[in-house]
N, C-alpha and C positions, 0 to 999 in steps of 0.2 A: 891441428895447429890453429892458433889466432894470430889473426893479422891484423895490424893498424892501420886504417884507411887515411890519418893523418888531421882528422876533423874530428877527433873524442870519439869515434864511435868505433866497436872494433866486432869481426864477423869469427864466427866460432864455426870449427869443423865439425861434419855430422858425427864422425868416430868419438871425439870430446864429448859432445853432448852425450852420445851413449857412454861413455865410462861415468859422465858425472850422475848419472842418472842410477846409476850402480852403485854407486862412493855409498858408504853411511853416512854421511854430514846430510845428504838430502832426504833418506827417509827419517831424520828427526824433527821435529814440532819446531820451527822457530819459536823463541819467548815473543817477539813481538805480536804475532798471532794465535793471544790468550781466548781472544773474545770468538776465535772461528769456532763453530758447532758445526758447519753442515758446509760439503764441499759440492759445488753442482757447477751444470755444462751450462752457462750463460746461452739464456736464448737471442738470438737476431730478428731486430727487424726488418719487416720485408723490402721498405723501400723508407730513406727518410723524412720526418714529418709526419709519419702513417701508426698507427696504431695496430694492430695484429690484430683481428678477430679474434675472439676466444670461442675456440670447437667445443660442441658436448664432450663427457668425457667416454663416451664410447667412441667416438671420431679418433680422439687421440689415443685411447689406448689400441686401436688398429692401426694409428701412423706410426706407433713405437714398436708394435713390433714388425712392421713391414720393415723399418730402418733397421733392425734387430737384425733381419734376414739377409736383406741389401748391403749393410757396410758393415756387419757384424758390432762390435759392444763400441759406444759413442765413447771417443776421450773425453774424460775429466779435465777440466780448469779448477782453480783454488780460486773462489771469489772472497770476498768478505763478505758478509750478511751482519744485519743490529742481534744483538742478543737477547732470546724469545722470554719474554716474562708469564707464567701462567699465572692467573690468581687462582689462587685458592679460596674456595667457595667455604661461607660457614658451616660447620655440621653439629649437628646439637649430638648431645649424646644419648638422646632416648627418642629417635627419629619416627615418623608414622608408619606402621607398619600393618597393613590388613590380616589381622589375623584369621587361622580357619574356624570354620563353622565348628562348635564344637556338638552341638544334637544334630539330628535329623530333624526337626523342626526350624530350628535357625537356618539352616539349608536351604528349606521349603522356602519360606519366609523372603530369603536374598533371593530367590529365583523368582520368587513372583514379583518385588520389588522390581528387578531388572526386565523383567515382561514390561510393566506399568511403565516405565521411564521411555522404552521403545516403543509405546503403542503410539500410531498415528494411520490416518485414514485409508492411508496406500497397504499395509501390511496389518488392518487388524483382523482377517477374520485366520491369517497364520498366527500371529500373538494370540489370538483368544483362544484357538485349538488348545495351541500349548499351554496356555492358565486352566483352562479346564481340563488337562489333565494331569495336573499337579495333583499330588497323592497326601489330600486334607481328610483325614478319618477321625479325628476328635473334637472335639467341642472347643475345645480350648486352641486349635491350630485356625479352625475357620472362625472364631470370634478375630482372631489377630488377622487374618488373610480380609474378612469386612471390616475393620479398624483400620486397614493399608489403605481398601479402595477408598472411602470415605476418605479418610483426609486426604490422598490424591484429588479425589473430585472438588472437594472445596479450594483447595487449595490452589487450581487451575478451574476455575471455571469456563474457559472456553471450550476446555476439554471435557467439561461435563458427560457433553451427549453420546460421547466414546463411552465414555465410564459407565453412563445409564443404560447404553444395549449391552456392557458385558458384565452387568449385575441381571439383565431381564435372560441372557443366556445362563446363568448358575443361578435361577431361580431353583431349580428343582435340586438342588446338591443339598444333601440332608446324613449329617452323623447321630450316631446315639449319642445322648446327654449321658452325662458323667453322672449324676445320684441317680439315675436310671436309665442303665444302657437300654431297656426295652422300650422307651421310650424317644420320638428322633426329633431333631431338632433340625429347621429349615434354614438354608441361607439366607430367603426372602424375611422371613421372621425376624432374623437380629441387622436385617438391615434395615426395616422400617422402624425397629423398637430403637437404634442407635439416630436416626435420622427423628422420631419424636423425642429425646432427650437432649437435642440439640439444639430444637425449636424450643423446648420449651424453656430450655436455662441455655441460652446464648454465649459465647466466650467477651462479648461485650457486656455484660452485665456484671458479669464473675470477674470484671480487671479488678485488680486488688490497686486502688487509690493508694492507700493508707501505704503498702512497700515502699511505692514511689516517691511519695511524702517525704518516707525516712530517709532515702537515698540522696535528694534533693538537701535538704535541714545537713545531712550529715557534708555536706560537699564540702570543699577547704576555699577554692578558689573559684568564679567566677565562670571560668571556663569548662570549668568541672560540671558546674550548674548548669551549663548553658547543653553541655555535651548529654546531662541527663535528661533535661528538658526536652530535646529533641529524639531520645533513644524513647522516652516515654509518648513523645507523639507518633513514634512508627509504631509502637508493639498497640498502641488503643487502633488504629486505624488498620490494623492486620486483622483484630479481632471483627472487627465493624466486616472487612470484607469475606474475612470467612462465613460469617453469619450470611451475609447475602449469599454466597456460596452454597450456603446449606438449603436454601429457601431454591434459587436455582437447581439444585440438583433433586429436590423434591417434585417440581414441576417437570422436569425432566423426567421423574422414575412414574409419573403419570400418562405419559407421555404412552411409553414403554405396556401402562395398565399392569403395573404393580400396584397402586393405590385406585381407590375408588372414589367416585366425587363428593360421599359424605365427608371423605378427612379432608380431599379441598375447602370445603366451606369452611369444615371448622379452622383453617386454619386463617384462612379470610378474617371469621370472626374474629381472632386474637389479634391479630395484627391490626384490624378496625376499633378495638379496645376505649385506645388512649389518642384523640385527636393530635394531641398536639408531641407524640411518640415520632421522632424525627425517625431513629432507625429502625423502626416497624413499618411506616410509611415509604421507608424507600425499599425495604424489602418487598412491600406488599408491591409498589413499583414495579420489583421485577420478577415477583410472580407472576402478575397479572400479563406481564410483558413475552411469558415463554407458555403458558397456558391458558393468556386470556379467551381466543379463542373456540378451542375448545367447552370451556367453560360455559359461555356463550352461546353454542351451539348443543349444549345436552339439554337434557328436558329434564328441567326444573321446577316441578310443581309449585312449591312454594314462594317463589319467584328470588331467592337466596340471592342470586347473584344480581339482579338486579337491582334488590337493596342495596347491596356493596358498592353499586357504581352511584345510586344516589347520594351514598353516606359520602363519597370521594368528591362528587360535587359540590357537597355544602363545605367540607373542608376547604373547597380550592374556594369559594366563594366567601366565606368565616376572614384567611389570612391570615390564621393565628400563628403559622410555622413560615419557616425561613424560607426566601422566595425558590430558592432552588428545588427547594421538596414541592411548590405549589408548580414548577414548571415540570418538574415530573409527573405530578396528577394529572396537569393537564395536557402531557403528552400522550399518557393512559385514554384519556378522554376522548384528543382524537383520533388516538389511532382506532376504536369501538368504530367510531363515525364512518371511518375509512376500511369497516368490517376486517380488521385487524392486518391489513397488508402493511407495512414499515414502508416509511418515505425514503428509508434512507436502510438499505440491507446490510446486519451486519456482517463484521470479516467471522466467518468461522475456518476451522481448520480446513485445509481443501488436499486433494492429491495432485501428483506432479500433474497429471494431466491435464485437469480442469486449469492449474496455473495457467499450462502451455495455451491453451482453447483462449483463457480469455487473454493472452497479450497477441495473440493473432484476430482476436478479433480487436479489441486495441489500436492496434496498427491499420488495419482496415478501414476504422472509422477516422483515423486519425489523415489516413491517407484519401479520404473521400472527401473530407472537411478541407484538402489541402487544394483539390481538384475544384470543390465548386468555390472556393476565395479565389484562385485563378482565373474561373473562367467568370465572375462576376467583376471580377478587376478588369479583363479583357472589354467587358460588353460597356463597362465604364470611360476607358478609355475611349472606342468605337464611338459612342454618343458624344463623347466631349468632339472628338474629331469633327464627328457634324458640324456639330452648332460652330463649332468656331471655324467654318469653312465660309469661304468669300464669297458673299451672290455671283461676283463677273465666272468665277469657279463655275458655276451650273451650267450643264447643257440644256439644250432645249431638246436631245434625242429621250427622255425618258419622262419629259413633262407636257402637255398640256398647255396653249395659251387660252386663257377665257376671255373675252373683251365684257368690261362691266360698264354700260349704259343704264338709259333710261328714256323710256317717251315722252316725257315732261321736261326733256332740256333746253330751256333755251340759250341764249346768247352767254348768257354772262356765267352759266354752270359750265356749258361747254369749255369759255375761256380760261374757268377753275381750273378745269382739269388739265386742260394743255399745258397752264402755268406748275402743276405739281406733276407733271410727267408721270400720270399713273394711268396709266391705259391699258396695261394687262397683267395677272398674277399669272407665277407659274405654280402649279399643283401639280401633286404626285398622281398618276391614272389610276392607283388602284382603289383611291377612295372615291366615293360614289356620293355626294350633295342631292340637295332640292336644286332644282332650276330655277331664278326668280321669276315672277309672275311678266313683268314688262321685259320685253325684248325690242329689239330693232328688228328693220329687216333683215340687215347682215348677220347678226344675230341669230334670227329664223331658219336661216339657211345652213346653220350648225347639224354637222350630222348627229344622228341620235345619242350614239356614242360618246360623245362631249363630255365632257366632266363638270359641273359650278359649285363650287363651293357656297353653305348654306350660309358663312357669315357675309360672304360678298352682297346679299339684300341690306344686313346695314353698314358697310360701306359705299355702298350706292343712295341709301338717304342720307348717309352723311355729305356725299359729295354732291346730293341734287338738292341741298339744301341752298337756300342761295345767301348771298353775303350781308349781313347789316348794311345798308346805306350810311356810310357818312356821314358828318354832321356836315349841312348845307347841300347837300346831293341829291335831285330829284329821283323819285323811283320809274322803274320801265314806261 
């Protein structure tokens, strides 16, 4: 039954509620709520003004079902909620797709690739097992497997010297040659013959200008031009540094003693060629930068490398190239002076640990530097406090009186000094003076232990000096 309470609002019996709740007019869709998708139990918050913490979701999914347990299945409320818009993402219709290897060589090839991409200082000597036992048996699979590493190591030179111990580990991997399988062919072999065809015809030499040219001429608008002009200044400056690359990773595969120091000179010699060869000269840079050393240190009969460092000297001294190149030569120059130690050690690749090592020690210094500005601040302050400390301030329990006379006073020096009230210093005991020569009696009767400060002799001629006479004033 419903009952009118007489103020518009009216109370409904629990029986009614259950029948209407049974009726069919209730489980149909109202029209006005087109837009409801999703029907949920409004959460409460805990107190208002408050925000609710949001739990991990493994928090909550334990507090759901523990309520699942305790009060069995939570009533539903109808709320309203906005209605959820997805975007839909473009999709082209010929999307990228990795396709599989279709030989056993292509296979190989993606496997060592994906080695090469993971090698770093912490995990290489498990990456190198695994590259060297990659199953390369023809001529044709390890020219491509030294064509990977090679332009990996150019192409990263700071990773070089990775790349240079795991070409001096497959030194010794050798297949039969294809026009003659009886015949074998060495890994070490096509990597020094691909590593001289690099040197000798550079990928900065071989830019093709004249493409570029056409590219540029053919442009429609402005922008077009400008977009080329810049696409053309990255691909020449790519080449420039792969070439250095090449020259680094040589020095490197010396390192290792894959090369011998005759192809060092000779290649000293080429790159000393042409004085005024800016990117020969900064190659030769950073040869000399990763082998110098060494070089320096082998015995040289003919004194080879020592002409090299002369020819670099009259370059830097001539100035015929651009200043950057001559502050390169003459960084060459002295780091020799400084028997090849760097002033300035560069960043190479390092393992987590070495990271860890050096920010503790980092912090260390950081924190020692923090300790001695504190305590020279401290000692700063303490001294100002002295000085600016009041004479009536001083005891006499940790000082000394001296009485500073003389035997040649008479009347009128005596009277000096009475008028300037200066009849005794105090000094510190722990410093030890001469004692002047003149004393008084009172004086004499100082025990030994006394203290006199050595400047007190001349303020004692100053004070036993006696006064100018006056103009009209008889003297003594």
């Amino acid at each position: 039954m419903d009952t009118d309470t007489g103020v518009g609002e009216k109370n409904y019996s629990r029986e009614l509620l259950y029948k209407l709740r049974l009726s069919p007019l209730a489980k149909e869709k109202p029209k006005e709520l087109d837009a409801v998708d999703t029907i949920f139990k409004p959460q409460r918050l805990r107190s208002a003004g408050r925000t609710p913490r949001r739990q991990p979701e493994r928090l909550q999914t334990k507090l759901s079902q523990k309520q699942q347990q305790w009060r069995g299945k939570p009533k539903h409320a109808v709320a309203h909620t906005a209605e959820k818009t997805e975007e839909c993402l473009h999709k082209v219709s010929n999307p990228y797709k990795r396709r599989p290897a279709t030989t056993e060589e292509e296979a190989i090839l993606r496997q060592a690739r994906s080695t090469l991409n993971k090698l770093t200082p912490e995990n290489f000597a498990k990456l190198a097992e695994s590259f060297m036992g990659l199953p390369v048996n023809n001529e044709h699979l390890l020219r491509s497997v030294v064509d990977l590493i090679f332009q990996k190591a150019v192409d990263e030179p700071r990773f070089s010297e990775g790349y240079a111990t795991l070409c001096s580990l497959m030194r010794a991997v050798e297949v039969p040659r294809e026009e003659n399988p009886e015949e074998k062919i060495k890994f070490q072999s096509l990597l020094l013959l691909k590593c001289q065809v690099k040197f000798e015809h550079p990928d900065w030499a071989n830019f093709n200008y004249e493409l570029w040219d056409q590219k540029v001429a053919s442009a429609t608008s402005d922008a077009e031009r400008d977009r080329i002009h810049e696409e053309r200044t990255v691909e020449l400056e790519k080449s420039k540094q792969r070439t250095v690359g090449t020259v680094q990773l040589i020095g490197e595969l010396y390192k290792q003693k894959m090369m011998n120091l005759h192809i060092m000179h000779l290649c000293l010699h080429k790159l000393l060629t042409n004085k005024r060869d800016e990117e020969n000269l900064e190659c030769l840079c950073k040869l000399l930068r990763t082998v110098g050393g060494l070089l320096d240190s082998a015995i040289d009969k003919a004194g080879t490398f020592g002409q090299c460092m002369d020819r670099v000297q009259e370059i830097i001294d001539e100035k015929a190239v651009s200043t950057r190149i001559v502050f390169l030569l003459q960084g060459v120059v002295e780091l020799r002076q400084h028997e090849w130690t760097p002033r300035r050690k560069e960043e190479d690749p390092k393992t987590i640990e070495k990271i860890r090592e050096e920010a503790a020690a980092e912090q260390a210094y950081q924190a020692k530097t923090e300790r001695r500005r504190r305590n020279k601040h401290s000692r700063k302050n303490g001294r100002n406090q002295r000085q600016n400390q009041h004479p009536s301030s001083i005891t006499s329990e940790n000082y000394t009186s001296v009485t500073i006379c003389s035997s040649k006073q008479d009347a009128l020096q005596i009277e000096r000094i009475e008028r300037l009230d200066v009849t005794s210093i105090a000094l510190k005991p722990q410093l030890a003076f001469n004692r002047p020569k003149a004393l008084t009696k009172a004086n004499s009767a100082e025990p030994k232990g006394s203290v006199r400060p050595s400047s007190s002799r001349n303020l004692t001629r100053q004070l036993s000096r006696p006064e100018a006479p006056k103009r009209g004033a008889t003297g003594p």
